[in-house]
Each structure stands twice: as structure tokens, then as C-alpha cells.
C-alpha positions in Angstrom: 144.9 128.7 -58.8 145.0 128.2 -62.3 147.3 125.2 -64.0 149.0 126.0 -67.2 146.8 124.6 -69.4 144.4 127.0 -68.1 146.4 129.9 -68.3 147.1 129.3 -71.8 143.2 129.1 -72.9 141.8 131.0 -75.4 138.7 131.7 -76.5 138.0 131.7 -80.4 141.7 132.4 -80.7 142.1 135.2 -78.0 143.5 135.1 -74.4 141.3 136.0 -72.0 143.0 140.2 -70.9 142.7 142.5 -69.8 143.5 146.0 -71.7 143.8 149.2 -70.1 143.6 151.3 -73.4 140.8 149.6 -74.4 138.4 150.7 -71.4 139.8 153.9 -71.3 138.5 154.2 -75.1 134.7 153.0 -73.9 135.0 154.9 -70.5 135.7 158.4 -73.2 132.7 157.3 -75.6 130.1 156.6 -72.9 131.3 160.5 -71.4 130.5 161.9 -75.0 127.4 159.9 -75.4 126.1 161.1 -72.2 127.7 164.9 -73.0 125.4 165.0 -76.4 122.1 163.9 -74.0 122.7 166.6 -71.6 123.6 168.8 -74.7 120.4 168.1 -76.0 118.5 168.1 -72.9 119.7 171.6 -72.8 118.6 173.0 -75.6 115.2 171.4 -75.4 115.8 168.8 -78.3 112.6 168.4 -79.6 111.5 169.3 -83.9 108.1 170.8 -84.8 105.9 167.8 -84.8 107.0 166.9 -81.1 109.2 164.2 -81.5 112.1 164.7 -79.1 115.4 163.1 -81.9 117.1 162.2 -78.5 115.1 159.2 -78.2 116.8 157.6 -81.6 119.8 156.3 -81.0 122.5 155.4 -84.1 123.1 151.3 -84.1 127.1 152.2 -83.6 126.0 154.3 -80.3 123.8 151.8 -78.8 125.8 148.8 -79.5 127.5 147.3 -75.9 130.7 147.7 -75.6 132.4 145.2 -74.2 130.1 142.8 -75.5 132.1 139.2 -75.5 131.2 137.2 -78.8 132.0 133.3 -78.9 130.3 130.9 -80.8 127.3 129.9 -78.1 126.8 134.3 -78.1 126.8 134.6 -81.4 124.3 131.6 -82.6 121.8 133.1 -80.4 122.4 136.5 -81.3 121.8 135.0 -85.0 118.4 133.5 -84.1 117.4 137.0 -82.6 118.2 139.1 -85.6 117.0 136.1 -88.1 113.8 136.5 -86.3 114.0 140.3 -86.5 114.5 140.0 -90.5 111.6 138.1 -90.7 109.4 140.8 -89.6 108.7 139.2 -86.5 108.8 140.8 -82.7 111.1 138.9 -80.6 110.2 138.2 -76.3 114.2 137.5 -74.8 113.0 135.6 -71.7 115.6 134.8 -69.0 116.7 135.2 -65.9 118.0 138.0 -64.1 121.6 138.6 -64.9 122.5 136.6 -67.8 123.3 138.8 -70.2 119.9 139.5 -72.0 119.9 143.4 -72.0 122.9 143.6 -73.7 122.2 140.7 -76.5 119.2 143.0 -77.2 121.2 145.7 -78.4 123.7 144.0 -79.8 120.7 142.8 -82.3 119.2 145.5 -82.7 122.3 147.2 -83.7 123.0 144.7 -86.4 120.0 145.7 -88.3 122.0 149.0 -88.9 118.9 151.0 -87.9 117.7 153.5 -85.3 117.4 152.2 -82.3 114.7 153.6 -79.2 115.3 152.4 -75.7 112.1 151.8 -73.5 112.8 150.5 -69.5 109.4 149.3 -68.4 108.2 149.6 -64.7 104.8 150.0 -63.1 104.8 153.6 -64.1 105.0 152.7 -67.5 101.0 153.4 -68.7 99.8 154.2 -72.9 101.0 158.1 -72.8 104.3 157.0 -71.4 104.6 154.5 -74.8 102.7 156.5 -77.1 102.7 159.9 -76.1 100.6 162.8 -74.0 100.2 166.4 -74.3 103.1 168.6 -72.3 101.8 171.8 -71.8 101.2 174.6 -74.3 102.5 176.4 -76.8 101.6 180.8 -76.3 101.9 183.1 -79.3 100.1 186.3 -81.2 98.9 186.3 -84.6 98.7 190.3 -85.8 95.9 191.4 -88.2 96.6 194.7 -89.9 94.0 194.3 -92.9 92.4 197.2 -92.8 95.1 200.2 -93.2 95.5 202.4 -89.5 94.1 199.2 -87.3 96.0 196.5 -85.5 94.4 193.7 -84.0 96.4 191.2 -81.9 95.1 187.6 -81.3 96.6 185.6 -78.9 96.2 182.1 -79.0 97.6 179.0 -77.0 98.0 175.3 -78.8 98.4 172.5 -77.0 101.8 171.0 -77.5 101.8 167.1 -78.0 105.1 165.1 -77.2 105.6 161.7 -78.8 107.1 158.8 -76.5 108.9 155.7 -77.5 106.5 153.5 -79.5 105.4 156.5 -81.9 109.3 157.8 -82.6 110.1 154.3 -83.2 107.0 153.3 -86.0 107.4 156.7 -87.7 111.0 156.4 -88.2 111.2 152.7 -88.8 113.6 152.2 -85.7 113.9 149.0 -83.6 112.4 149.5 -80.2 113.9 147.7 -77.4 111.5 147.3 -74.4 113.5 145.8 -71.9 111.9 144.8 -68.6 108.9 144.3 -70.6 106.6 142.4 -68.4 107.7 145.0 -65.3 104.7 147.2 -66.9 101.4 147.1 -66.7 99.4 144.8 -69.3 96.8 147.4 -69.9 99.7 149.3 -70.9 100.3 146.9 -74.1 96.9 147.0 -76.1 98.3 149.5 -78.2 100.3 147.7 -79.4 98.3 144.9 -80.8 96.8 147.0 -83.7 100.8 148.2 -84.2 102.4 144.2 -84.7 98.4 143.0 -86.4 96.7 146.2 -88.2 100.2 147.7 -88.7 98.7 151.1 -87.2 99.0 153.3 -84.3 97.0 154.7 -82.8 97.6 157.6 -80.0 94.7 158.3 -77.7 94.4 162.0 -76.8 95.7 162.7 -80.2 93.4 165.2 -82.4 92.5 165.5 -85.7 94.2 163.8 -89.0 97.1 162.4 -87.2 95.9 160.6 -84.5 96.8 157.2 -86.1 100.2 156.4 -87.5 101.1 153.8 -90.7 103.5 151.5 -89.1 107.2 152.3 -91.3 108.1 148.7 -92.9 111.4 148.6 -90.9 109.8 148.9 -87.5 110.8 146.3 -85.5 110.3 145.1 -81.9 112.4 143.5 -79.0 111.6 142.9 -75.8 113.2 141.4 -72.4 111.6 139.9 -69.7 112.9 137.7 -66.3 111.2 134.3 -66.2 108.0 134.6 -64.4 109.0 133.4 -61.1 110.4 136.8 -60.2 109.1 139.0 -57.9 107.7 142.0 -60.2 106.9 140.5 -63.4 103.2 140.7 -64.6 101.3 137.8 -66.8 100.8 139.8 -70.5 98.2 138.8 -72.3 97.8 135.7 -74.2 96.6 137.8 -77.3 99.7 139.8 -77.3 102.2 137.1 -77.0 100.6 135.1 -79.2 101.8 137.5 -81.9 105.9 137.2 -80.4 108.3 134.3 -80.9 110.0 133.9 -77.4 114.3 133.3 -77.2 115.3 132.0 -74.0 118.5 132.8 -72.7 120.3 131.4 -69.8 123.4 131.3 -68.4 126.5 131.1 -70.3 129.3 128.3 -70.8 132.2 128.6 -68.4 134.3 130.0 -70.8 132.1 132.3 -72.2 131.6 134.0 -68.4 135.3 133.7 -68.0 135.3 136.1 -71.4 132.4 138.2 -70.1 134.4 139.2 -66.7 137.8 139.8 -68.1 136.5 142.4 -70.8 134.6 144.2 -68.0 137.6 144.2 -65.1 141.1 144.6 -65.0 141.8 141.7 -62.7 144.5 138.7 -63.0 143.4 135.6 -64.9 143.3 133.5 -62.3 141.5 135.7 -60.4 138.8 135.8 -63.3 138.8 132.1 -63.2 138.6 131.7 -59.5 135.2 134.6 -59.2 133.5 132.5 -62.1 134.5 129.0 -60.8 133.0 130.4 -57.3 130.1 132.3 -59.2 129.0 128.4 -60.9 129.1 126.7 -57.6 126.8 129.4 -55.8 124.5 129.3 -58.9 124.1 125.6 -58.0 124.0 125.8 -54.0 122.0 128.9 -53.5 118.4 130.1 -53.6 118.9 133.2 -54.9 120.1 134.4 -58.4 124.0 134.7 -59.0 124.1 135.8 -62.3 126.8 136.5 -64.3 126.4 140.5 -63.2 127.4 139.1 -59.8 130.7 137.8 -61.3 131.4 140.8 -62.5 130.9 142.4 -59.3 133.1 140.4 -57.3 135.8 140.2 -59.6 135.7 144.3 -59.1 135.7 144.0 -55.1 138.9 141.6 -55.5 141.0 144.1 -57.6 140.6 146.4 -54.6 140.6 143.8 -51.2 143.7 142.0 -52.8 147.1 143.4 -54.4 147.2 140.2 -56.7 145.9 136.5 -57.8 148.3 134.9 -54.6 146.3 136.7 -51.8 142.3 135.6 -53.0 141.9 133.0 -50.9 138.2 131.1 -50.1 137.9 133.5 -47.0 138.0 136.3 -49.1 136.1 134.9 -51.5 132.8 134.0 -48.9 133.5 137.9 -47.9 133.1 139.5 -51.4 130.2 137.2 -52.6 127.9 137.6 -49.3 128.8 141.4 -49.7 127.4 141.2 -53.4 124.5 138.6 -52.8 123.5 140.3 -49.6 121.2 142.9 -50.9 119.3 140.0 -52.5 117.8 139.1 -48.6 115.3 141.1 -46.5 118.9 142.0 -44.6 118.4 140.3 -41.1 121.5 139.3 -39.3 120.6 136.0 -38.7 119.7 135.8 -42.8 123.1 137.1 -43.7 124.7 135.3 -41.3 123.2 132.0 -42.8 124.2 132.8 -46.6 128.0 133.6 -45.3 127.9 130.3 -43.9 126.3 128.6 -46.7 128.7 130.3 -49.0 131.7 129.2 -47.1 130.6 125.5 -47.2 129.9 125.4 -51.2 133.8 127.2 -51.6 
């Protein structure tokens, strides 16, 4: 439980709440959001030249809401879009759950620019960045030259669909690559003539307008987890010789405090118990307990307990080895060790 002094923090001048009215508002605007992507999808989206205008995103649409700002947010935040100004691509490197996806777009929303979203995995290859040919395009051209005849041509053109990169350096966007070194390497050597040569170039691509001239407000942002995860893939020197690298880690206590009260409608002293709980595990455990975890647990408590009196440590060990456990292979004996473990750090 929380003393009084605690109860009456704030955080750059504003309690830590929780307001109803307020999620309801971002629960509506991520249903329209999603509404105008299906809408889209639909209709078949897409212009002349290929490029599909669902992939840009408007800065106000792609910014994350919540997203918690105190001083230690915003400085790094700062450093990101300084960077950014500069002309320069920026590598948010990090471990799993503390909050980089969402400085990303934060950033990239503060340039006030189109933004494209990228998620990279294994299946991520140069077509899936640049672009590929999707099938063909069937019609009949009709020659009636010569007065009484009719000729009828019929002739198929290959259709060609741009991906992320190219949308993004035609239209001068910021493209945020998150789970960057997820994809392959190979993947990346386009994009060495794009941040040196200032060209792009997209293999498979005929005739005049194979190559693209970078736009001058292009701009590039990637995440990665620190290189100890399971996943992540060494990118080449070459290409990361041209980024400059922000870590990010863990936020202050208060800051994670912020973080879960603007994402769940739970007591304050709840909030303060989950994060108090979520910075001992962080310390005792071998696996991660980000601040996603927090968030989590906080949302299993405002179910399993009718207020802040009945969140006990029992509770507590039974919520955060539900939430941890899919970090283990799932043996008994393994779950049974991290409950156990998690009882004796609470």
C-alpha cells in the first residue's frame, strides 16, 4: 500500500489517473483508423503507378496514443528527432519491452511528415522492401484505321506494386522499420545506395524508372532488441556504419508508474504495487519483464480483484507467473520454479 505522500505524487504536474472518457476517445479513433484500412483494402487502394496510398500514414494517425511524456521521455525523444533533422538514420536499440516502438512513432510524428510502417521478420527479403510484380494487368486496344475493318489487340502488362522503402523515398515520408535486425541482412543492401548514393534502386523494375531519386525529406528509423535475443541477426558493418544508434532502456519508476496508469483503469496503489513488483522481478529474474509486462498485470488485477485492499503478494506471484510464463519452454517443473522464485523476490 501506498502512504500519502505517494498518493499525492504527480508527475510534471499531473496525478497519475485514470480517465474513462479518455480511452473511450482512443478505443473510437483506433476503430476508424482500422475502418479506413479495410475501406481501402476493399476497394483495392492502389493509384496508376502502383503505389498502394494505404501504406502512408498522416503524423496525427500514427502518433501513440497514450504515449506518457516526462522529462527523461522527452530528452530522448529530442535526441531522436534532432538526429532525424540532421539528415541522419537513427538505429533505437533496446531491449524487449521498454517502450521503443512507440518512441519511434512518436518521432517520427514530430517531423509532421508521412509516415510508412515496416515490421521486419525473416520473411522480410528486397521485393518485400522495394517492391515485385503482382500479377497482370488484361485489356484491348481497337484499330479501326482503315474505314469497314476492326482489328482488336489484346495485350497483358505486367502490373508492378511498390512496397515500403520505394512509397516512403518517393514521397519524402519517414519509414519506421521496427524489428529491424529480425530480417535478413541480405535484405538491407538496397538500402546502402538509398542513405550513400541517395538512389533506389528496384530490381525486377523495367525500363526508365527502375531507380528512384531519394525525396530530400526521406528519413529513416529503425528498432532493434539488443543482440542477445533470440532472433536478432548481426547487420552489416557497412550498413550501420552509416546509422547513429539511441539506446533505450528501462524507464524511471515514475515514468512506468505514468506508463501503466494511461493504459489501465486500475487504482493508484494498484499501479504502484504492479510496477514496484515489475522492478524487483526485473532485478531477480532471467528473463525480460519489461514494462509491457506491467501493463499486463496491472490488466489481470482489475479483473482477479474488486479493488487496491484485496492485491495481495499471493495474487501478485499468480498474475506475474501467468504473464511471464509464456517466456519458458512451459514445463511444469520450469513454471513451477519461476512461481517460486517470484514469490520469494515479493
Amino acid at each position: 500500500m501506498g502512504d500519502s505522500s505517494s498518493r499525492d505524487r504527480k508527475v510534471r504536474g499531473r496525478k497519475i489517473r485514470s480517465d474513462r472518457s479518455k480511452k473511450k476517445r482512443r478505443k473510437a479513433k483506433k476503430q476508424a483508423k482500422k475502418q479506413r484500412a479495410s475501406n481501402g483494402a476493399a476497394t483495392g487502394g492502389g493509384s496508376g503507378n502502383g503505389t498502394d496510398p494505404s501504406t502512408l500514414t498522416s503524423p496525427e494517425e500514427i502518433a501513440p496514443d497514450p504515449f506518457v511524456e516526462t522529462d527523461a521521455v522527452t530528452a530522448v525523444r529530442d535526441r531522436i528527432t534532432g538526429w532525424l533533422e540532421a539528415g541522419q538514420p537513427v538505429h533505437l536499440i533496446g531491449p524487449t519491452g521498454c517502450g521503443k516502438t512507440a518512441l519511434a512513432l512518436s518521432a517520427a510524428a514530430e517531423r509532421g511528415r508521412p509516415v510508412v510502417w515496416l515490421n521486419g521478420d525473416e520473411a522480410v527479403g528486397t521485393a518485400e522492401l522495394v517492391g515485385t510484380h503482382s500479377g497482370g494487368e488484361r485489356y484491348e486496344e481497337r484499330d479501326q484505321f482503315v474505314s469497314g475493318v476492326s482489328k482488336t489487340t489484346e495485350v497483358v502488362r505486367e502490373r508492378w506494386v511498390d512496397n515500403p522503402l520505394s512509397v516512403a523515398v518517393k514521397e519524402g515520408a519517414t519509414l519506421v522499420y521496427n524489428e529491424f535486425s529480425r530480417s535478413d541482412p541480405a535484405a538491407h543492401n538496397v538500402l546502402l545506395s538509398v542513405l550513400e548514393e541517395g538512389v533506389l534502386e528496384r530490381p525486377g523494375k523495367h525500363g526508365e524508372d527502375r531507380t528512384i531519386d531519394v525525396h530530400p525529406e526521406f528519413r529513416l528509423l529503425v528498432t532493434s532488441n539488443d543482440v542477445e535475443y533470440a532472433g536478432v541477426h548481426e547487420q552489416q558493418d557497412a550498413l550501420l556504419d552509416r546509422f547513429v544508434g539511441v539506446h533505450v532502456d528501462y524507464h524511471d519508476a515514475e515514468t512506468e508508474r505514468e506508463i501503466v496508469a494511461a493504459h489501465v483503469d486500475a487504482p493508484e496503489e494498484t499501479v504502484e504495487r504492479v510496477v514496484d513488483a515489475t522492478r524487483t522481478l526485473r532485478d531477480e529474474l532471467d528473463v525480460v519483464v519489461g514494462t509491457r509486462a506491467a501493463i499486463t498485470a496491472a490488466e489481470g488485477l482489475t479483473v482477479f480483484a474488486a479493488d487496491a485492499d484485496e492485491v495481495d503478494d499471493e495474487l501478485l506471484a499468480d498474475v506475474f507467473t501467468d504473464v511471464l510464463a509464456p517466456k519458458l519452454a512451459g514445463e511444469d517443473d520450469e513454471i513451477d520454479d519461476l512461481r517460486e522464485t517470484i514469490t520469494d523476490a515479493l
